[in-house]
N, C-alpha and C positions, 0 to 999 in steps of 0.2 A: 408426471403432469401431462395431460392432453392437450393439443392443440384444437381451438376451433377454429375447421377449414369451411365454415358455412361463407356463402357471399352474399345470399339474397335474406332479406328479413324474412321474420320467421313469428306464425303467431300463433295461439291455441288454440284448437278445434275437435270437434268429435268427429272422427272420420267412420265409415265404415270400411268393413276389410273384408271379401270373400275369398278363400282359399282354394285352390284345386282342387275340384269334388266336391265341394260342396254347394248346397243350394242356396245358403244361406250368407245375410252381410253380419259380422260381428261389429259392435261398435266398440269403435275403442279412443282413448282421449290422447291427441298428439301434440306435436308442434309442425307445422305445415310450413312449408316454403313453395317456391314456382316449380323448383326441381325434385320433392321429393318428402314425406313426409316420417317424422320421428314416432313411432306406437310405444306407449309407456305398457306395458307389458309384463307381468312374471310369468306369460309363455313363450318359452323360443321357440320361434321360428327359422328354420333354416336356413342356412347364407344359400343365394340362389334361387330360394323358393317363389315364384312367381304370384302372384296376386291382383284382382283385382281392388280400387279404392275407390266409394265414394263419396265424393263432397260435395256436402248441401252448401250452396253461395246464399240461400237465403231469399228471398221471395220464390219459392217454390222453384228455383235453379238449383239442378243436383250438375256435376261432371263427374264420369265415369272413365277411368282411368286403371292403366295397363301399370303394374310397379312390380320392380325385383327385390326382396330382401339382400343388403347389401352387407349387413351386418349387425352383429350382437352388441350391446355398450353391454364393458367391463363392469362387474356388479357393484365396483364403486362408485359407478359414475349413473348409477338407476337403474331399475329394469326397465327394459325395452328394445326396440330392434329399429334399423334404419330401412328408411325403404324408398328407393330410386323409382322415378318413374319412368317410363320405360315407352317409345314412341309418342311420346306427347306431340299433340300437335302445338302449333307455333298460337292461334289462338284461342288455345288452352291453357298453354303457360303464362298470355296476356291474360285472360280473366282471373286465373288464379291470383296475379300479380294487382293486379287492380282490387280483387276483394281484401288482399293483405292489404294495401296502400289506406279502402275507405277503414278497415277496423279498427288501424294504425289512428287515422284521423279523427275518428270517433272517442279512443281511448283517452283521449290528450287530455 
């Protein structure tokens, strides 16, 4: 059984993902928190591999964001890879936190 060490809410979103070398963002469908965003995936990606992520906040607000693959989930638990964000600034992790908070609110 896993434990979930997540702290901060966490909601779904299509992020985009560009990789080392390349020129391009792939989109891919996650689960976003302040610190770090889940990629459902059946491509791994490396633990360690750097990346950048970004998130559209939605009235033409994107944040572009520095993340490190921090790991694989075990293929019983879905494909996909974890991925840390990586120098975030302080209000970066507020807007992030604020967009979860209004989606949250909306959802109700």
């Amino acid at each position: 059984m896993t434990v979930d060490r997540r702290t901060s809410p966490r909601i779904s979103v299509d992020v985009g993902v560009k990789r080392r070398g390349s020129r391009f963002f792939v989109k891919y469908n996650g689960d976003i928190s302040a610190n770090g965003v889940f990629l459902n995936t059946a491509i791994p990606l490396p633990r360690g591999e750097k990346v950048e992520i970004e998130i559209d906040l939605g009235n033409d607000e994107k944040i572009l964001l520095n993340g490190e693959v921090l790991a694989q989930s075990p293929e019983e638990a879905g494909l996909g890879v974890s991925v840390i964000f990586s120098k975030i600034k302080e209000e970066e992790k507020k807007r992030i936190e604020e967009y979860i908070n209004s989606v949250c609110v909306i959802s109700r």
